[in-house]
Structures are given as C-alpha cells and as structure tokens.
C-alpha positions as CSV (number, residue, x, y, z in Angstrom):
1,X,-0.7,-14.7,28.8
2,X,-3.5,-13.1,31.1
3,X,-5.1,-9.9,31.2
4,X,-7.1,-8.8,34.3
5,X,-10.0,-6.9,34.2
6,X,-13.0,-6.2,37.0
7,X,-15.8,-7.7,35.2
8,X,-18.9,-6.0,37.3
9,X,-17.3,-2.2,36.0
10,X,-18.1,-3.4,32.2
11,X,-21.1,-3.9,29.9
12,X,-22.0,-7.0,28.2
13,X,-21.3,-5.4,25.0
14,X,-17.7,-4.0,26.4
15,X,-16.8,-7.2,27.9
16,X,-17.4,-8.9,24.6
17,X,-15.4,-6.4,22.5
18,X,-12.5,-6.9,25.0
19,X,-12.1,-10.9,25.0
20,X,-12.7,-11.0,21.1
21,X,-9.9,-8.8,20.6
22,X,-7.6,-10.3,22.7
23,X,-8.4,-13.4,21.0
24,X,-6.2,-12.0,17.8
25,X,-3.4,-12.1,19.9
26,X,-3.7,-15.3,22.1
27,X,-4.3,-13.6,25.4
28,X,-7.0,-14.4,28.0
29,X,-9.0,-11.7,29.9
30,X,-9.6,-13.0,33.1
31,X,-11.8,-11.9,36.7
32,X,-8.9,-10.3,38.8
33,X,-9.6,-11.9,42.3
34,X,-7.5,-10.1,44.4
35,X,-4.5,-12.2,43.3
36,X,-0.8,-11.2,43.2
37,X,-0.5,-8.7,40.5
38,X,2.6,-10.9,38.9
39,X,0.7,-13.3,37.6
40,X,-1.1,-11.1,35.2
41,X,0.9,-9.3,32.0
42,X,-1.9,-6.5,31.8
43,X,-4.7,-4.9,33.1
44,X,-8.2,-3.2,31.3
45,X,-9.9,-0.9,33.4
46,X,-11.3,2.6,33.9
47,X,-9.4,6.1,34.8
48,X,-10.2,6.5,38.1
49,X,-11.0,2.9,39.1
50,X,-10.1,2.2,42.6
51,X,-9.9,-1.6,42.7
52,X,-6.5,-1.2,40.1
53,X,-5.1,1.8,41.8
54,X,-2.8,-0.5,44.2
55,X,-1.9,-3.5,41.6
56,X,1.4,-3.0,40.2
57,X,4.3,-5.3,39.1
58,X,7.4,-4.5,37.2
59,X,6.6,-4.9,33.6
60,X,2.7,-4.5,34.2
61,X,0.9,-2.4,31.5
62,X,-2.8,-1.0,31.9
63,X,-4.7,0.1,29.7
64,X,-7.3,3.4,31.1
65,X,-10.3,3.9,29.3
66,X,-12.6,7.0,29.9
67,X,-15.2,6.6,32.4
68,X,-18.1,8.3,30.5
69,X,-20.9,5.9,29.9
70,X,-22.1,4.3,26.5
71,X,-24.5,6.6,24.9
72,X,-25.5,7.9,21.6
73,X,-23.0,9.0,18.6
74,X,-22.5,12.9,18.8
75,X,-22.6,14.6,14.8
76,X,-18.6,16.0,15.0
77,X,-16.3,15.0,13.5
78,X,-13.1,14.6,15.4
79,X,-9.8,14.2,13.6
80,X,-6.7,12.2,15.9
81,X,-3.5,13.4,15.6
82,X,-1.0,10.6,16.2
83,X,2.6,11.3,17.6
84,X,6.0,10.0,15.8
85,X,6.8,7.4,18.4
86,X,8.2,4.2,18.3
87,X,5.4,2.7,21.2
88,X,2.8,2.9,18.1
89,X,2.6,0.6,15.1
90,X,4.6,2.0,12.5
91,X,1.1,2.3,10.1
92,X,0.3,5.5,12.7
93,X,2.8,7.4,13.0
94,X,2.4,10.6,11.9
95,X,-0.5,9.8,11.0
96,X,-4.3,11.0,10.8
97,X,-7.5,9.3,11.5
98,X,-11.1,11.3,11.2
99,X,-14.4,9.9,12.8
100,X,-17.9,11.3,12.9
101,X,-19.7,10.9,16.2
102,X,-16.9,9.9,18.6
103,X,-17.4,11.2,22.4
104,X,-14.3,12.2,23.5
105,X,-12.6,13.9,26.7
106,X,-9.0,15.4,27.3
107,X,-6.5,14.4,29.2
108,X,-4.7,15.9,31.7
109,X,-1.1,16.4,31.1
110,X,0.1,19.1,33.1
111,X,3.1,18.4,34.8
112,X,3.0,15.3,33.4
113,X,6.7,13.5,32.0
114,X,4.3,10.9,29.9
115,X,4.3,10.7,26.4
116,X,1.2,11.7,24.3
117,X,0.1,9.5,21.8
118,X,-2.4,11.0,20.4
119,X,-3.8,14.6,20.0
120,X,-7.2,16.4,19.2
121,X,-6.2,19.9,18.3
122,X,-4.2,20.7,20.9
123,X,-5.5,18.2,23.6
124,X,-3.9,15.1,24.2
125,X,-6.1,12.0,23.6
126,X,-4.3,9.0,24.2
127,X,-1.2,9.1,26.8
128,X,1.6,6.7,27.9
129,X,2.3,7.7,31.5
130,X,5.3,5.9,32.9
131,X,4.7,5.3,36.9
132,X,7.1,4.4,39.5
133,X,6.7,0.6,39.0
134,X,4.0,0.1,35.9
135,X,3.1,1.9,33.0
136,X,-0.2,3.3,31.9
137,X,-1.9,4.4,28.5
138,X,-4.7,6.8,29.3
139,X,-7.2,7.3,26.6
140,X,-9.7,10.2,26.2
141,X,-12.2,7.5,24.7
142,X,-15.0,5.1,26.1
143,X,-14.0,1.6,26.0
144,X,-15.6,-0.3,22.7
145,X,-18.8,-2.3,22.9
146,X,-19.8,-5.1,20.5
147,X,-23.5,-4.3,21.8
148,X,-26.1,-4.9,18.8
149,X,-22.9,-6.6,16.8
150,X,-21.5,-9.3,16.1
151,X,-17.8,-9.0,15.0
152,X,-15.2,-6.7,15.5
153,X,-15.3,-5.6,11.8
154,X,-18.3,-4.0,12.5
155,X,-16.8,-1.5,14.7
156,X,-13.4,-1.5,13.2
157,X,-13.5,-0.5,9.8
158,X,-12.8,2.9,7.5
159,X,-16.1,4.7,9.5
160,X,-16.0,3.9,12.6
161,X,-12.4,2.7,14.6
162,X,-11.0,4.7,17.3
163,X,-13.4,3.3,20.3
164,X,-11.5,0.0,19.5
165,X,-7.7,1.3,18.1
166,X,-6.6,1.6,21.6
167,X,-7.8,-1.8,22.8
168,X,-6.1,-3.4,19.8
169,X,-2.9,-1.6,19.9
170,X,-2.8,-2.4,23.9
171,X,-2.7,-6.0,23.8
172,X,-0.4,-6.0,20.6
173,X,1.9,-4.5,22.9
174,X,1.0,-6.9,25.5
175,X,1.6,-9.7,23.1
176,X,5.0,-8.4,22.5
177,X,7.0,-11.5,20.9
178,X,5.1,-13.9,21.2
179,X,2.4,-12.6,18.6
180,X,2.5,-14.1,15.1
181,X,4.4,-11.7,12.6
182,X,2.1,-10.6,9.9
183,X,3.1,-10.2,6.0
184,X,4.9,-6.5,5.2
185,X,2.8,-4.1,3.4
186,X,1.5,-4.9,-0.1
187,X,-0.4,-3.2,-2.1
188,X,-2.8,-3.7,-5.5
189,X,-5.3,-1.1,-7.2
190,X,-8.5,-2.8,-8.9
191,X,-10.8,-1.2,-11.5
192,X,-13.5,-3.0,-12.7
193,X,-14.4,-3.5,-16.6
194,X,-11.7,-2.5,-18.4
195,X,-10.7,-5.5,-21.1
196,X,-7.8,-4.9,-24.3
197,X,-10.3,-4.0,-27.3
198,X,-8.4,-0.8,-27.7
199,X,-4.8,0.4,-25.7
200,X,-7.9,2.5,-23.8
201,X,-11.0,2.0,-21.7
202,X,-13.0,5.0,-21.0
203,X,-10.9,7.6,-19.1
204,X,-8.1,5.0,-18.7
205,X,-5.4,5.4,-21.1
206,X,-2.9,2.3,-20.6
207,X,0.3,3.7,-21.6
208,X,-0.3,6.8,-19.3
209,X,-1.3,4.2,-16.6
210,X,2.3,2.7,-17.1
211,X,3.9,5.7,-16.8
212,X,2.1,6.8,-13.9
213,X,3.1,3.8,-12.3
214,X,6.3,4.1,-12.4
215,X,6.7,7.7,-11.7
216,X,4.4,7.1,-8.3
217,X,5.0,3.3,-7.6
218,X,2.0,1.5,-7.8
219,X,0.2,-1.5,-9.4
220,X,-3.0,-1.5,-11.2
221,X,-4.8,-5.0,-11.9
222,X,-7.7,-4.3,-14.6
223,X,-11.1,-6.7,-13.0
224,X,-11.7,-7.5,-17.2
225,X,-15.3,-9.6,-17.8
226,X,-14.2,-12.9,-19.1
227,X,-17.0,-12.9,-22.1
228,X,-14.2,-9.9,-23.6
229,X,-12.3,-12.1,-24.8
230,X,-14.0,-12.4,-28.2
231,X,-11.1,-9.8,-29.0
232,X,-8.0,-8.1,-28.5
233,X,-5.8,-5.4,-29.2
234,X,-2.3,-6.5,-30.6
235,X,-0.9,-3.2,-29.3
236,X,-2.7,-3.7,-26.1
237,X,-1.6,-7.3,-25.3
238,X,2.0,-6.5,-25.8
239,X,1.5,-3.7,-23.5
240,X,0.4,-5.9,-20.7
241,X,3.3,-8.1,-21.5
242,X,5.6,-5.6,-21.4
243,X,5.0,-4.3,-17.9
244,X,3.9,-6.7,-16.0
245,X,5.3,-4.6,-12.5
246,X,2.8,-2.7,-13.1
247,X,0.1,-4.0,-14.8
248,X,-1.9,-7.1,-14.6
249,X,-5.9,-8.8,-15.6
250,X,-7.8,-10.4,-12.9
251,X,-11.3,-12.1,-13.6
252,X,-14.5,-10.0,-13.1
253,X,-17.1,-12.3,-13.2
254,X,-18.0,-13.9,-16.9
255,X,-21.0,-12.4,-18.4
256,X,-20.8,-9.6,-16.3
257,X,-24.4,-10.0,-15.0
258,X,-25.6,-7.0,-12.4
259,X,-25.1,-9.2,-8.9
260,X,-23.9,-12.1,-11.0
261,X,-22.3,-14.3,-8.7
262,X,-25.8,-13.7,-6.7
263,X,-28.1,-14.9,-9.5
264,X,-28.0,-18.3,-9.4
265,X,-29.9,-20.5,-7.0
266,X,-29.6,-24.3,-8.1
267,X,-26.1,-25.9,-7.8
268,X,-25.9,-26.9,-11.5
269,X,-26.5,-23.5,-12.8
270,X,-23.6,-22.1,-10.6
271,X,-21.1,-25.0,-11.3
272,X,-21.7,-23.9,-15.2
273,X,-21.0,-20.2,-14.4
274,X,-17.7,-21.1,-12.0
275,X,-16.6,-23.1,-15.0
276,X,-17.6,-21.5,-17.8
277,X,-15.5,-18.3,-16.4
278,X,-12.2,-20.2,-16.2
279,X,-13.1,-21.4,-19.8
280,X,-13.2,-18.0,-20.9
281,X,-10.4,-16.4,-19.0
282,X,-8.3,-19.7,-20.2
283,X,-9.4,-18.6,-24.5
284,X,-8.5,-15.1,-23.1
285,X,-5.1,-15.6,-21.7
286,X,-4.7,-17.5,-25.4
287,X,-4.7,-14.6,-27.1
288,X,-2.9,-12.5,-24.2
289,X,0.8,-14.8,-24.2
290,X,0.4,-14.0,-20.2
291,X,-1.0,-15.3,-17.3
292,X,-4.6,-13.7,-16.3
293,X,-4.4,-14.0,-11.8
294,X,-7.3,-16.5,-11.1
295,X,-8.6,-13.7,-8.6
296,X,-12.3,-13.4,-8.6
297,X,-13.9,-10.1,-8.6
298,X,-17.6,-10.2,-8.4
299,X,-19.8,-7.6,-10.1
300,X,-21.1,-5.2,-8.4
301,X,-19.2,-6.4,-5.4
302,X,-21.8,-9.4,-4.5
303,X,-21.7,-13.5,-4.1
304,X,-24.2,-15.6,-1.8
305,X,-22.7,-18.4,0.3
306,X,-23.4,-21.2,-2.1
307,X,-21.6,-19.2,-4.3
308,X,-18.4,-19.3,-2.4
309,X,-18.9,-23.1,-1.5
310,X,-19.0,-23.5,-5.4
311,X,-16.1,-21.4,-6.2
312,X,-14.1,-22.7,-3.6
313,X,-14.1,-25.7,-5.6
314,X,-12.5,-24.6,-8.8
315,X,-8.4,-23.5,-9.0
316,X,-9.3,-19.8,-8.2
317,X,-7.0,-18.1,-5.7
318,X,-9.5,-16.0,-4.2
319,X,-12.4,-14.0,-4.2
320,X,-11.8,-9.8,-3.3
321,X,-14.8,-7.5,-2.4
322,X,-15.4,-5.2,0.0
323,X,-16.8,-5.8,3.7
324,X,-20.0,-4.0,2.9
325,X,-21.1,-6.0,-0.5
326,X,-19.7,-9.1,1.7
327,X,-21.9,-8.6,4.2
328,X,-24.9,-8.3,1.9
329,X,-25.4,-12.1,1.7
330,X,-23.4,-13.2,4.3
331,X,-24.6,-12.1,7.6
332,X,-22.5,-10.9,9.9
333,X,-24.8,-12.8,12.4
334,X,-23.4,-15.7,10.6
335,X,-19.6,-15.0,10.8
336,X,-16.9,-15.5,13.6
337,X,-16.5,-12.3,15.4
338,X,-12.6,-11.8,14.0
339,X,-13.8,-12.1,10.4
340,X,-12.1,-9.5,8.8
341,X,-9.7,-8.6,11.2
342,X,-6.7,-11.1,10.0
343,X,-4.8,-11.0,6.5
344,X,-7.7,-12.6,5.1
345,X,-11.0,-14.2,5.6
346,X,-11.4,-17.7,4.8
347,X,-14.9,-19.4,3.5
348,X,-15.4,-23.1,2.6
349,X,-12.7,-25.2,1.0
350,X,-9.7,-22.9,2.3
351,X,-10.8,-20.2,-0.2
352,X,-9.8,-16.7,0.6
353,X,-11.9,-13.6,0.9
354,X,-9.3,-10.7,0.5
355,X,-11.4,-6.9,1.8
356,X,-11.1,-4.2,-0.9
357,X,-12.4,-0.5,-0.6
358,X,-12.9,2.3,-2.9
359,X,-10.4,4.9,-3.4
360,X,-12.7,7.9,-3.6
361,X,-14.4,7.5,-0.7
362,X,-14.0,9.7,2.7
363,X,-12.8,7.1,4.9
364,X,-10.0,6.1,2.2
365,X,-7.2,6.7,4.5
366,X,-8.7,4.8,7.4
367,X,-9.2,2.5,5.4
368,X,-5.6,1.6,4.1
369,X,-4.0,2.4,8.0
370,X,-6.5,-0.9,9.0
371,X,-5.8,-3.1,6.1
372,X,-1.5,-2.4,7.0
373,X,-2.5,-2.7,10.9
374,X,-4.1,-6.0,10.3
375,X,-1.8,-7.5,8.2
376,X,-4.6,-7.2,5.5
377,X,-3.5,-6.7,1.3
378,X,-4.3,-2.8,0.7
379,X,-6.5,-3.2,-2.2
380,X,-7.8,0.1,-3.6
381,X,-10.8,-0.1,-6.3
382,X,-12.5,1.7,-8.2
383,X,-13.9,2.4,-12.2
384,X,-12.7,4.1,-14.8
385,X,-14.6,7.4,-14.6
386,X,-12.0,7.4,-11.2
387,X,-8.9,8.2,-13.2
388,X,-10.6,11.3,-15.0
389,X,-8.8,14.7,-13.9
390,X,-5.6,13.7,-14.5
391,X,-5.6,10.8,-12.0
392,X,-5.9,13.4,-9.1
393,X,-8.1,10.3,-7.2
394,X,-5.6,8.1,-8.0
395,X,-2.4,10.2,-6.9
396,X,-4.0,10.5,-3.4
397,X,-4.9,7.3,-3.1
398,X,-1.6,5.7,-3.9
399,X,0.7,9.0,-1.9
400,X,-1.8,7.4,1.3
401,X,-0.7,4.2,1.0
402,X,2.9,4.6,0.2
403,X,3.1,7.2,3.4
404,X,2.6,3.9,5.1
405,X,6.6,3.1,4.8
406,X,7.9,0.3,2.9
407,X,4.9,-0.4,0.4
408,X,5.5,-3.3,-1.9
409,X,3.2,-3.1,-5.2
410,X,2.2,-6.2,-6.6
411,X,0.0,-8.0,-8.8
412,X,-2.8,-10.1,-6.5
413,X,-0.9,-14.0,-7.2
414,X,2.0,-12.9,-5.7
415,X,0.0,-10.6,-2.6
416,X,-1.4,-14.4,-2.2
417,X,1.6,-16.0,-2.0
418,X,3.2,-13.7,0.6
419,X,-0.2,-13.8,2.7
420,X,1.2,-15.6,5.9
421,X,1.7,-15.1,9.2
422,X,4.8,-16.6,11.0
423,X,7.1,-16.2,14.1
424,X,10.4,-17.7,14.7
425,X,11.7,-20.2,17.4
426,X,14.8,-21.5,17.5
427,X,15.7,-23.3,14.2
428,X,12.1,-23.5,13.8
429,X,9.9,-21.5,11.2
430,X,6.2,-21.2,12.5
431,X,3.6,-20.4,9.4
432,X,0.0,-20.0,9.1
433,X,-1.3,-19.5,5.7
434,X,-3.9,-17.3,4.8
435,X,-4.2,-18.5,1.0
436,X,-4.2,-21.9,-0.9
437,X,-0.2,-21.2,-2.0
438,X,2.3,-19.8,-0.7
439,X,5.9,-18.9,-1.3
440,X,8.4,-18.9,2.0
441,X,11.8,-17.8,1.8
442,X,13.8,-19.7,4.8
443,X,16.1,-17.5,7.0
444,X,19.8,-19.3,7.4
445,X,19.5,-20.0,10.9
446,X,16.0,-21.9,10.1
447,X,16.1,-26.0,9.6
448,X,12.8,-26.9,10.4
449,X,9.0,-25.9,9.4
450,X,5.9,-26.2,11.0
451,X,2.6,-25.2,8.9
452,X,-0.3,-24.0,11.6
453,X,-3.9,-23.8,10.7
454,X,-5.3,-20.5,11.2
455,X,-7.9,-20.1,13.6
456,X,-11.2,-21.2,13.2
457,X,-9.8,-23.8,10.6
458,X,-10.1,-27.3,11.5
459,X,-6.3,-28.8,10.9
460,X,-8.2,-32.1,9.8
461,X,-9.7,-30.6,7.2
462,X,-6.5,-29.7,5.4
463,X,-4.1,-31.1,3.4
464,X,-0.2,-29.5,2.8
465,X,1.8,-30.0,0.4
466,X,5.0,-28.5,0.5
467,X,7.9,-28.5,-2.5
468,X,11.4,-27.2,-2.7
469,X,11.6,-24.4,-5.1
470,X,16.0,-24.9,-5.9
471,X,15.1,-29.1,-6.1
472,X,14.7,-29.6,-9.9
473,X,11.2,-30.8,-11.0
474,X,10.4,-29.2,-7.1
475,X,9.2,-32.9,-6.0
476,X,5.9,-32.4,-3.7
477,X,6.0,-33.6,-0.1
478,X,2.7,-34.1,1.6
479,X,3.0,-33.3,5.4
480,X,0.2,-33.3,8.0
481,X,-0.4,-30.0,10.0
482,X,1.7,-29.0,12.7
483,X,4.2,-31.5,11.6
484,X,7.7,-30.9,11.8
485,X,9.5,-31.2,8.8
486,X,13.3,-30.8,7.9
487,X,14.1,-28.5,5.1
488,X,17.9,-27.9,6.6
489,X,19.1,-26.9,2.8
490,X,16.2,-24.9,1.6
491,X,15.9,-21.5,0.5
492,X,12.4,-20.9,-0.6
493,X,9.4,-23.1,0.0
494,X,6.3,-23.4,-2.3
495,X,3.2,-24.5,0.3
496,X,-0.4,-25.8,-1.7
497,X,-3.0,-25.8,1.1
498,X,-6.2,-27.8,0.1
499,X,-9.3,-29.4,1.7
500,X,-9.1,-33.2,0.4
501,X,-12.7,-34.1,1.8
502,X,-13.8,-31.7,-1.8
503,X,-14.2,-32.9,-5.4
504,X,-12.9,-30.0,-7.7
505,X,-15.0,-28.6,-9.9
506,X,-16.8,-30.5,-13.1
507,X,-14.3,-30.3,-15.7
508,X,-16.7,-32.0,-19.0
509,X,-19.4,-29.5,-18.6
510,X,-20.7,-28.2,-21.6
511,X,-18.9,-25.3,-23.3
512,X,-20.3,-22.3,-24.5
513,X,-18.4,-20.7,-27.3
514,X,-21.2,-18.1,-28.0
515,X,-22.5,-15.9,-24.7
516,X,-26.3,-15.4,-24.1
517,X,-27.2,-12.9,-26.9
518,X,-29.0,-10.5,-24.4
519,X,-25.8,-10.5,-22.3
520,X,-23.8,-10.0,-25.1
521,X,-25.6,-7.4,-26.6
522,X,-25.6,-5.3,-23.3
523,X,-22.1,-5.4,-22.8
524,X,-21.1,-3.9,-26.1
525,X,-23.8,-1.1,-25.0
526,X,-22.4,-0.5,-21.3
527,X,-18.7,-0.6,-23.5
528,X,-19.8,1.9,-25.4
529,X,-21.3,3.8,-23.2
530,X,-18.1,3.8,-20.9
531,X,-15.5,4.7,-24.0
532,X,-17.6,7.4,-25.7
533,X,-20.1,8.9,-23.7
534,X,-17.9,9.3,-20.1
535,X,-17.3,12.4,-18.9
C-alpha cells in the first residue's frame, strides 16, 4: 500500500514522523511523481497545496494538514471535542482530549455537507469532507515533527498527542483490512507496597477494595516486596483466594531497594537479585495457597539495560513501568522509533515491557484513550495514600477507562496471554505475539496457524512452541516461525515464545533465608510509616 506525499513541502523532522507512523501499519510514503493517482491509496499533504488539488481516484483519501509553520508551543490549553461517529476509533468517540501548547486554527465549514470530527468550543478542528470523487480530512493542526526526537512515543503520549492523532488515525483508515487486529481492551490497576500482614495497608482496606470492585468493575493487582513474605495474615490470604476476579499479587522488586533494579552493576550481583526475588515470591506464594503473577514491578519505576538482559533470563512474564522511569536508563536515542507505540515493548530474550501510568495525574485520560488506541494493556498505578477520600481517585480513574466500551478487567497473566495481534485469511489464523505465552481461541472456520514475529524481532531468534489446550497432557509441538501448522480440531491454543540462543537463569545460587538487616530494618519503618502515620 502507497501513500503519496510532495517531499520538498515537508521538514526533515515531519517527513520522519510521517514514514515512522505509517510503518505501524505496513504502508509506504512515497515521492508522488506526477504518476496516475490510482496507483496510490492515500495522500499527505497541506490545505491549500496546489500540486494535490487535481489528483483524485475513486477510493482516494487525503489527509490536510494546516499550513502554519513549525514554531514554538503556545501556554493554552486547548481541549478537543470528538464527534460520535463511526469514521473514528471507537476509544474517541465522545470523547475528550486536553493539550497545553497546541497551535491550532478553525476550519471552515460553512456550507459545508462534511462531517466534523472534531471540535474546539464551537469550531470545528478536524473535518471529513466528502468531494465529488475523493474524500478529505481537514485538520486545524500542523502536521507532527519528530525534530529533536527520536520515537514516536515522544510525541505521542498522555502530554503531548494531537499533532500526531490525525496522522495515526489516517493511515489506520488507510490500512483498512489489511492492518493486524490488535487485542480488545483490558485493563489492570497497580499499587505499589501493599503485602498481607494485616487485611489492610495504609489507606487500603482489602475487603472494601473487593467490594468496590465489584460494584465499579475493576481489578486491582497489589506490586507486594517479595522480602514480606516473612508473614501473613490468615484472614488476608483467604481474602486473596477468595476473589481472585478482583484481586491479585504481582512482584515489586525483593528488598525493595530505592531504584533497585538500578543498583547493581556486576552481572553476578544482579543474577542473585533476579533469583533471589523468585525465591522469595516462591516461600510467599507457600504461604498464600495461590499463584503470585511473575510480573515485575520495579521500585521506584527504574531498571538499567543489563537489568532487563538479566531478567529476561529468568521465568518472569514481564516487566511494567511507565515510559518516563523507562526512559531514565534506556535512552530513547537507543530505541526503535515505534517503541511504545504497539501492545508492548519488547527488550532482550523476548521479554515484554508493558507502559503503566499514574492514575492521579492530569493527563490520566489521555493516557488510557492511547494505551486502548494502541492496542496497549491500560494499566493504572498508583500508592496507597491514592485510595484516601473514599477512593474518589480511584472512581475516576476506573469510570475513564470503562467509558472506553467493552473493558475487560484482569489480573496481568491473563492481560499477557491475550496480548496478540492477529488478522484472518481464509482458513488461516495470522498471530504475532507480544508476550512469551499466549492463549488463542480458534474461530470455526480457522484450520491453520501461522505465528509472525513482531517487528523488529529477528524470527531466527525465536523458538515456538505451541500445545493443544482440549489434548490431555496438552503435548508441546515445536514449530518454526511463519510456519504453517494444522490445528483443524482445535479450540484454544497455548503458544510459549522463547529465545533458545539464552541459558535461563542460575538455579543453585546461594539462598538467602535472612534479608540484609539494614534493608530489613527499613522496611518495617517505611511499613509503619505507611499504616500509621498516613494521612
């Protein structure tokens, strides 16, 4: 699929932001050279522009930026209205999306029959005008510029998105059926610290949290510090236990160091804190009766590169932390530009890197409408102090998110096991995984299935093994990717994704049964400290 575009009209930066995005989607921006307009599906341009004004095809969408030059953020904030109409991803509908420093025009839409998108107050924004042959969407905004940046991530996010919204709903729209179909809408809320001393942590009082959940449908998934498990509440465990749809541990760490998965510069030293986590979380889950998710949740939100390369090494699902504490050790210099900007990032070892963002902050809703546009888990965090008030924080989190439509809550194994992209041809099921397992349930018409390696994934590097969950035993199959493989009687499908070329983890390291007694020492403080002295 080829988008045209008249390169000498665009900057460097522009340019860039347009042929990364269209990357998501498959489709190549290319020189228009006075060709026959059939041979292109789209067309990127400027309002005004007279080089596009006489290109039209049946079927042929452009996209209309706003002609006013790149220039410096203004201080208003401007709030978009979107319209209720089917043309939009369903995530924006009737929805609202506020950005500080966004140069905007109007359109006009007198006597126009288009439809409007998009509003500012009463001015439209963002238009769909339908001309005698082609269709246009007008939009109010400059076009969006990767200038000074180097992924898309870094101008789409919860702050700063609506330069770039059009471009990315455009060539979705472009891509029409032949784009990959991302996972529904799923949904998890983190807070970190919490562990099962007591049947409460701080302003978090676990049988209220149950029937909160309930009443508002939604999950929470306590980040608990491994090194807790030295004890737990009876009352407490059996709570967990008992309401597992709505409750769940993940691990936070082990000693719950500040930065602790960025302390550690010698390999050795970080293989013992990788392992001697799992150890813990393993005695923990011992004295639980229930799984703990092997989700890792650094504190303080940080973790180096070696860091991942280590943990990628040990049976932990994945890693969730926000694209700011990410980006703290990991350069975005150092990433592909669409880190970020699928259901999840991967690092070495196929080990996923699901983004997370606080519930309290401004850009909140943005922040959710991205993660359901992108396919992304929403994954809400935040601390105990957070559910003070009566949960007010939490209530508006979780009404955001469920305004989104059909919002399944979840604990974070099973968001990983759902986190694929796939498309249907034929008798043929198309997947690309986005986590090391994952469970498919096969359509009736499907007989065959073909596992893809996401992009930026080299399909040598992987290894698939795929089982049949109504087999007894489920006997593994190995199968190479892109093979196609026959599963004619099937009716869900467990996938294990590894990368064979890596040892796991040490599993004979020495175990410590008694933590650091400094460490120790400080967590009963910052416990007590959170149950008694809060606010």
């Amino acid at each position: 699929m080829k988008v045209a575009v008249n390169e000498e009209e665009w900057s460097e930066g522009q340019l860039a932001a347009i042929r990364a995005t269209a990357g998501l989607f498959g489709i190549r921006i290319c020189e228009y050279k006075g060709t026959q307009s059939e041979e292109y599906c789209g067309l990127i341009s400027f309002r005004g522009a007279a080089w596009h004004e006489a290109l039209s095809s049946p079927g042929l969408l452009k996209l209309l930026f706003s002609p006013c030059d790149e220039g410096p953020p203004k201080s208003e904030r401007v709030e978009f209205a979107f319209s209720n109409v089917p043309i939009l991803p369903a995530p924006l509908r009737n929805k609202r999306i506020t950005e500080f420093g966004i140069a905007v025009e109007s359109l006009d839409s007198s006597g126009d029959e288009g439809q409007i998108l998009a509003r500012v107050g009463d001015d439209p924004v963002w238009m769909l005008r339908n001309a005698a042959v082609c269709s246009e969407w007008c939009v109010a905004t400059s076009a969006p510029s990767l200038a000074g940046k180097c992924t898309l991530a870094e101008i789409f996010n919860g702050d700063v998105l609506l330069n770039l919204l059009p471009l990315w709903c455009y060539l979705k729209t472009v891509a029409g059926g032949h784009d990959w179909e991302a996972p529904s809408l799923r949904a998890c809320l983190i807070v970190d610290d919490p562990n099962l001393h007591r049947v409460t942590y701080g302003q978090i009082d676990y049988p209220r949290l149950v029937e909160r959940g309930r009443d508002w449908g939604f999950h929470s998934a306590m980040a608990t510090i491994p090194m807790d498990h030295w004890r737990v509440s009876r009352r407490a465990a059996q709570l967990f236990n008992d309401n597992r749809d709505v409750l769940s541990l993940q691990v936070h760490g082990n000693y719950h160091r500040r930065q602790e998965l960025a302390q550690y510069p010698k390999a050795a030293d970080r293989l013992k804190l990788a392992y001697q986590s799992l150890v813990n979380t393993e005695r923990y889950e011992q004295k639980l009766d229930f799984a703990i998710d092997r989700v890792m949740v650094p504190p303080h939100g940080v973790c180096t590169p070696a860091m991942f390369e280590t943990l990628g090494r040990f049976p932990f699902e994945a890693l969730t932390t926000s694209r700011w504490a990410y980006w703290n050790h990991n350069l975005p210099s150092d990433q592909a530009v669409d880190s970020f900007m699928r259901p999840a990032l991967l690092a070495d070892h196929f080990f996923p890197v699901v983004s997370r963002y606080r519930f309290k902050s401004p850009v909140q809703a943005n922040e959710c409408v991205i993660a359901a546009l992108l396919g992304q888990p929403i994954v809400p965090y935040g601390h105990h102090q957070d559910f003070s008030n009566d949960m007010i924080d939490v209530r508006a989190a979780v009404d955001s998110i469920n305004a989104l439509g059909d919002v399944q809550w979840m604990n974070m194994s099973q968001i990983l096991q759902s986190n694929f992209e796939h498309r249907a041809v034929g008798n043929e099921l198309h997947v690309r995984p986005y986590a090391r397992q994952i469970e498919i349930q096969i359509p009736e018409h499907v007989t065959s299935l073909i596992i893809h390696a996401p992009p930026n994934e080299q399909a040598g590097s992987l290894e698939v093994h795929i089982s049949n969950r109504d087999e007894e035993g489920h006997p593994r199959k190995r199968v190479d990717i892109g093979e196609t493989t026959e599963w004619s009687r099937a009716k869900k499908l467990s996938v294990i994704i590894r990368d064979p070329h890596v040892q796991p983890g040490p599993h004979r390291l020495k175990r410590r049964r008694i933590p650091p007694l400094g460490l120790f020492a400080r967590r009963l403080l910052v416990e007590a400290r959170d149950r008694f002295l809060s606010p």
